[in-house]
N, C-alpha and C positions, 0 to 999 in steps of 0.2 A: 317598567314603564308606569305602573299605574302609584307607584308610588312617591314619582316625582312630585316636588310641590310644585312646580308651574302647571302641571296637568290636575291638580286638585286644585288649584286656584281658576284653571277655562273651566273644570266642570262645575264648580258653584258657581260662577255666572251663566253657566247651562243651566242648570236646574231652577236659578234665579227666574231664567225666561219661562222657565215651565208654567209658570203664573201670570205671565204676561203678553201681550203682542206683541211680535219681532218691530213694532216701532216705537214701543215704551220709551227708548233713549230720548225720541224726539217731544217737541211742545206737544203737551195734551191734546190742543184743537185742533195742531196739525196733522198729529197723528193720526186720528181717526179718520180723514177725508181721505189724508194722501194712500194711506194703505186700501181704502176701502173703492179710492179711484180705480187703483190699480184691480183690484179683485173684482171689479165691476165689466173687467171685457175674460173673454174665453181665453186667450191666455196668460192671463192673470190667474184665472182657476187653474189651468194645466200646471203654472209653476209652483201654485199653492200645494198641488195633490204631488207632482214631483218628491216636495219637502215632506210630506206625509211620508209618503213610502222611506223615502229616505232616514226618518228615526230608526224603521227597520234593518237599513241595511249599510254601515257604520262600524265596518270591521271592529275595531278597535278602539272604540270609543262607547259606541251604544246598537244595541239592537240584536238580532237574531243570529246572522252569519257568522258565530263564532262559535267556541263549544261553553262556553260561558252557561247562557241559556240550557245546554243540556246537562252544566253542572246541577244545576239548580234542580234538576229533578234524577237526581242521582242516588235517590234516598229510595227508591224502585230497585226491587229485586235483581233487574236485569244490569243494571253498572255496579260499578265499583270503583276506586282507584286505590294506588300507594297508599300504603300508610305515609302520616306525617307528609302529608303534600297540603296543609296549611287550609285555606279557604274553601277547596276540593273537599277537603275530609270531612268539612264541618256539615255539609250537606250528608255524608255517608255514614254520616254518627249523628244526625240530632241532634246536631246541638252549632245552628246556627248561629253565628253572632250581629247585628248591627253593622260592625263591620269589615263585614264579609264583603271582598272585593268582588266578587261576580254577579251578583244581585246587582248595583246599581245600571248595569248593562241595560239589562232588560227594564227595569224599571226606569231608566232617561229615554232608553230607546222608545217606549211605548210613551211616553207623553211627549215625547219631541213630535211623533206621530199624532197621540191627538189632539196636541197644539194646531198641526195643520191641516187636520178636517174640519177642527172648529173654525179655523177662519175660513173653509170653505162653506161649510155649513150655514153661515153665519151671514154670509154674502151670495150666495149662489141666485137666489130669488133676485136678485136686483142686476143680475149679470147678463148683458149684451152678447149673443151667441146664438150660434144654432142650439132649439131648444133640448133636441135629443141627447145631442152630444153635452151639455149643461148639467141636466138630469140624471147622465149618466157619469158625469163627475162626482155630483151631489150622493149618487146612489154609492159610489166606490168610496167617499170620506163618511158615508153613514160605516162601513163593512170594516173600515181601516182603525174605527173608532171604537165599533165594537169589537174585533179581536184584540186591540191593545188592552180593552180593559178585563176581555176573559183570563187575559195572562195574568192581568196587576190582581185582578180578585181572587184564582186560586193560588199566584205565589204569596198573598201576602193580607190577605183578605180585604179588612176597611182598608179604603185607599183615600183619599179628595178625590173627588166627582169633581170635573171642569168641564164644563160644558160653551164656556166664552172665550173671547180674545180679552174684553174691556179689566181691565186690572184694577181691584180694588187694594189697598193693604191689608184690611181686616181677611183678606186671604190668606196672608202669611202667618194666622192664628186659627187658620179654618178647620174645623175636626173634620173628621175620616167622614166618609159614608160608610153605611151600612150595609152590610152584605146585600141583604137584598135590595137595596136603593140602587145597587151597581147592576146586577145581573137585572132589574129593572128597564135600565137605559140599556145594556145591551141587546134584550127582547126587545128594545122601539129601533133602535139602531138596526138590525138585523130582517125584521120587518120594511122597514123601510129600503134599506139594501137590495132587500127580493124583489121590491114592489117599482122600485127606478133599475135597475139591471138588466139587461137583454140576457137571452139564452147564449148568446157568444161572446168572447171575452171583445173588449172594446180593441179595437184593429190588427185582432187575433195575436194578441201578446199574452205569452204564456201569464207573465206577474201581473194579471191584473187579476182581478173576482167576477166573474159570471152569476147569474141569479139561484145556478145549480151552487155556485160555492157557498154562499148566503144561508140558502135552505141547509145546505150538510152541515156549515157551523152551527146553524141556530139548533138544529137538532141534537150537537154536541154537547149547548150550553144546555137544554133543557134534560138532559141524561146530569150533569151536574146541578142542577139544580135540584132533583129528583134527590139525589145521596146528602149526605154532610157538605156545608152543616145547614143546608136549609130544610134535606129532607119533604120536600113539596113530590110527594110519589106521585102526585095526578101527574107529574111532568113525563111520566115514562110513557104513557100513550102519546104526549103532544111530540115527546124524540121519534116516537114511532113512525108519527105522523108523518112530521119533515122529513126523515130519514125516508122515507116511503115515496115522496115525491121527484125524490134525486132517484130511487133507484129507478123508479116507474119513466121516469125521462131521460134515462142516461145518456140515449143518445143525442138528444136534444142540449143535452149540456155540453155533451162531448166526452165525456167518463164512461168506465169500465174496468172490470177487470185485466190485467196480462196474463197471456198465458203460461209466461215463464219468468222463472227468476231471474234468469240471464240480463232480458231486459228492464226487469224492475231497480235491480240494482247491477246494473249495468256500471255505472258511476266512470264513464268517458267523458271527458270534458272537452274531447275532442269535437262533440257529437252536442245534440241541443240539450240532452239531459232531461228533457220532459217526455213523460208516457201518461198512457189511459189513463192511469189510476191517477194522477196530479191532480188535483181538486185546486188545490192552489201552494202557492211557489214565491218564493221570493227568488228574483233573479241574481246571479254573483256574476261578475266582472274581472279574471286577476287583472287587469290591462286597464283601467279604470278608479284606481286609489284604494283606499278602503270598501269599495262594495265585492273585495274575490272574499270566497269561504273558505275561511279558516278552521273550518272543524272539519271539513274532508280532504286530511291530508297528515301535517304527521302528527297532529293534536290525538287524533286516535291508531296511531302507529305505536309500535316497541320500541325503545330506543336503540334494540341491535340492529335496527334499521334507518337509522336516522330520526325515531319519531319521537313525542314530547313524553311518552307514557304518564296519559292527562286519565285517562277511561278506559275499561277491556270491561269481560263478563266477569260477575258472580258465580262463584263456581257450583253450586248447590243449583244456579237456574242453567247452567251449559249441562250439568247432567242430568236434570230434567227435561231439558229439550230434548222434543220426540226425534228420534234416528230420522234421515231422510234428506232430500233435494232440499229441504229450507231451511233445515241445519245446517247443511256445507253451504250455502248462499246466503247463510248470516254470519255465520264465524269465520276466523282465520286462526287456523289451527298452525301452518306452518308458515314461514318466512325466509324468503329469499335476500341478501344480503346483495351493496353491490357490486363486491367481488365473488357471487354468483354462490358463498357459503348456503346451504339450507339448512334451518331452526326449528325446532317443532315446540309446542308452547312450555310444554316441561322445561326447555333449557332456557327461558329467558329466567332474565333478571327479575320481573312479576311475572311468575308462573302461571299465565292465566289465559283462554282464549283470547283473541281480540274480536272488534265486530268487522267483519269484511264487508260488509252493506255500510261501513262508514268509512271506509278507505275507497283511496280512487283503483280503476282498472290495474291490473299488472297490464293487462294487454296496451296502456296507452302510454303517449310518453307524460315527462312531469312525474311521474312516479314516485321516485322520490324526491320530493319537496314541501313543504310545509303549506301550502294552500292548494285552491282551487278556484275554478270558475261554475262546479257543480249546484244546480239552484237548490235551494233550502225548502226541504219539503217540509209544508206546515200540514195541511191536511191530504189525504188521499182517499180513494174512493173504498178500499176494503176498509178503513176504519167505518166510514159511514155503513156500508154492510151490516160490521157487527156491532152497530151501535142499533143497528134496526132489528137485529135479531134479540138482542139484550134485552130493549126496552119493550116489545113486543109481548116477551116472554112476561116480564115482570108486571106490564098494563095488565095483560089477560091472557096468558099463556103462548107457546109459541103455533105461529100454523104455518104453512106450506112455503110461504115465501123466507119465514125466518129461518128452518132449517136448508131452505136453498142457498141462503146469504153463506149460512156456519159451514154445510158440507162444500160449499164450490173450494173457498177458502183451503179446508181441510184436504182436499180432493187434487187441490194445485201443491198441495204440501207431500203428497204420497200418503195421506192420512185416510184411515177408514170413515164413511161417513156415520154421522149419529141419526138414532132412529128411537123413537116411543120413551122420552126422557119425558118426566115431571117439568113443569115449569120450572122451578127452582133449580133443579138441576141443570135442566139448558140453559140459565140465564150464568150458573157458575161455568158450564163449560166453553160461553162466550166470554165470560172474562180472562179465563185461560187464554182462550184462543189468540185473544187481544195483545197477550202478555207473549206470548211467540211469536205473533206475527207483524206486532207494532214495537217488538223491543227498540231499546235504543233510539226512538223519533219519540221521546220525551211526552209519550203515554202514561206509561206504568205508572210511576210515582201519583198523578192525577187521580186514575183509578183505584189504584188502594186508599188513597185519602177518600175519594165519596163514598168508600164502600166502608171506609173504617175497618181494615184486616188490616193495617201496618204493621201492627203487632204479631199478629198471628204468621203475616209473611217474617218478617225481619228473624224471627224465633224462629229458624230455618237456615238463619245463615249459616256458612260452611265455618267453622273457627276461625282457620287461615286467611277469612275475611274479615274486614273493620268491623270492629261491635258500636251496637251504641254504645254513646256518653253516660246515659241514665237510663230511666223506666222512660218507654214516647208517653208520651198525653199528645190530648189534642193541640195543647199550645205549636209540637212541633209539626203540625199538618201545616202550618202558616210559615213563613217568614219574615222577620224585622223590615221594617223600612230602612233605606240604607240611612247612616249616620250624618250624611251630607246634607241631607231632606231633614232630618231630625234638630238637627240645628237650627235648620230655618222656620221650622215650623212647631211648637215645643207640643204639639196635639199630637203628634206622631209616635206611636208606639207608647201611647199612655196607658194601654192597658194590658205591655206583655209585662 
């Protein structure tokens, strides 16, 4: 599909728009009023913020819901895939190219998205409405704006910083921002989010952000901040901070831990598919076009099962993983066929664990089928945990609540808890921890890049897994802007 030229001809006039207001087609003068009439009542903004979300979730075209996105961070210990699976591989070798068909996903999906907070943003102040509900539109296109850009800044670093609808040309020659100019507006955006956001989701819908989700991402961005390549350490007290506020109000947001795996990856699609730990979610649809998810289903299946064999484990991190309840509730080791055949992972065709926390239930039906309506978890409440015990450690060693975050964690896994570790040492065996218990939900890869071990992980792979292309450098912590951006704009990628 994606290599048809009519669908490369819709998406550079997608991309086109990424620089402009959806009424650019029209007269200058007109423009501006008529759209701005429209964004001047409360549902004007609702349809605005609708569009937002919507970059997100774009099966097939742009955004999150597919396994595209977790390609891209498939250069983490814990994925893998085939050799010689083209675009996939280029992610699991380093050696990324321009164009690289999975990267434009994420990257349309995320400015189609803050194309439409800026034009809330941008008009929300002059909007007829009840003022709460106004504010707390305003408050969800600050959160929609910032997450799109934490993605664009660690997949790809300087990005264009857009922050208007109004189009100028000298756009289409605008250089990147700067690392920190980006992770900048995301700390105003993210602040801002906290500061118009209620403690409940706006008409208790799972996909929306709460002010608890605000605070757990901004303490995520400021743990990256902290590492490569900004390196600002004073940022591991400020992750501490926020991370400390979500924990201290959990209930107030509505988060927690589960007590069991059963339910955490439950993955019924029968069922609402949100628990405790959802910090926040995009919701899928199959019955609904393009917004059902297509990475829980048979994108991370065997193919003796019907599935696309896209992604499984690293074999070097499946036997590192600790024996126990959240080894069997993350992998699938064996496979039932649907003439009832069973497979254990030696006898496939990729000899490899798969992730069973990324397949849907055996117990429901749809089983075997290439999608879902399961919602795509973006953040969850044990990352914020041990992002609090991490940074904690690292500000000023750990105290009583950060080993409560590490051992509950451990404690739900069948794992002994830790006790009288150095700072330094605890802050490694949260990254561990992170790397077991966030596998596969497009962690890992993030974490080794701030922490700068790529190397030291990768030099661990098993053989019988993809090697790098070359020696990593830092170049390959980053990724190309896709090729389609690069055309239009000849600033892009000037300086891989």
């Amino acid at each position: 599909m994606k290599k048809n030229i009519l669908y490369y001809s819709m998406i550079l006039a997608a991309t086109a728009c990424l620089h402009t207001s959806c009424s650019d087609f029209l007269e200058e003068d007109t423009r501006g009023k008529v759209f701005d009439n429209v964004l001047t009542s409360q549902n004007g903004l609702e349809a605005a913020l609708t569009g937002a979300y919507r970059g997100w979730a774009n099966c097939w075209t742009y955004g999150f819901n597919n396994g595209w996105a977790t390609e891209m961070t498939i250069g983490g210990d814990d994925l893998t895939c085939p050799p010689g699976t083209g675009n996939t591989q280029e992610y699991d070798r380093y050696d990324v190219k321009n164009t690289n068909s999975s990267s434009p996903t994420v990257f349309w999906g995320c400015y189609k998205a803050i194309q439409g907070a800026n034009n809330i943003l941008e008009q929300y102040e002059n909007c007829q409405g009840d003022p709460e509900i106004v504010k707390h539109i305003a408050g969800e296109a600050h959160f929609i704006r910032a997450f799109s850009y934490y993605w664009l800044v660690r997949c790809h670093g300087e990005v264009p910083l857009i922050q208007t609808t109004a189009f100028d040309v000298a756009d289409l020659e605008k250089a990147p921002a700067s690392v920190k100019e980006v992770y900048t507006l995301i700390e105003q955006d993210l602040e801002s989010a906290a500061s118009m956001l209620s403690n409940n989701r706006r008409n208790d819908e799972a996909g929306r952000p709460n002010k608890g989700s605000a605070l757990a991402l901004l303490a995520e961005v400021y743990l990256s901040e902290a590492g490569w390549p900004l390196k600002e350490t004073a940022k591991y007290a400020m992750a501490a901070s926020k991370a400390k506020e979500v924990l201290d109000n959990r209930a107030l947001y509505g988060f927690d831990l589960e007590d069991s795996y059963e339910v955490l990856y439950d993955n019924d699609e029968t069922k609402s598919g949100i628990n405790k730990e959802d910090i926040f979610t995009i919701p899928c649809n199959l019955a609904a076009g393009n917004s059902l998810n297509a990475m829980y289903g048979f994108w991370a299946y065997p193919g003796e099962i019907g599935g696309w064999d896209v992604v499984f484990s690293e074999l070097t991190f499946y036997r590192e993983f600790p024996e126990g309840i959240r080894k069997d509730a993350t992998f699938a080791t064996s496979f039932k066929k649907e003439d009832g055949t069973v497979l254990v992972w030696q006898e496939l065709k990729n000899p490899h664990p798969y992730f069973k926390k990324l397949m849907k239930s055996e117990n429901a039906p749809n089983y075997y089928n290439y999608a879902s309506q399961i919602p795509m978890r973006m953040l969850r409440f044990s990352q914020t945990a041990l992002t609090y015990a991490e940074a904690k450690a690292r500000a000023e060693g750990p105290d009583d609540l950060a080993y409560k975050c590490l051992n509950d964690i451990r404690k739900r896994a069948g794992l002994e808890s830790y006790s009288g570790l150095s700072a330094a040492d605890f802050a490694d065996k949260c990254v561990q921890e992170r790397a077991w218990e966030l596998c596969g939900e497009r962690v890992r890869w993030f974490d080794m890049v701030r922490l700068e071990i790529v190397q030291e992980v990768v030099a661990k792979k098993d053989p019988a897994d993809n090697q790098p292309m070359h020696t990593i450098t830092e170049k390959d912590y980053t990724f190309p802007i896709p090729i389609h951006d690069e055309l239009l704009n000849s600033q892009l990628n000037a300086g891989r």
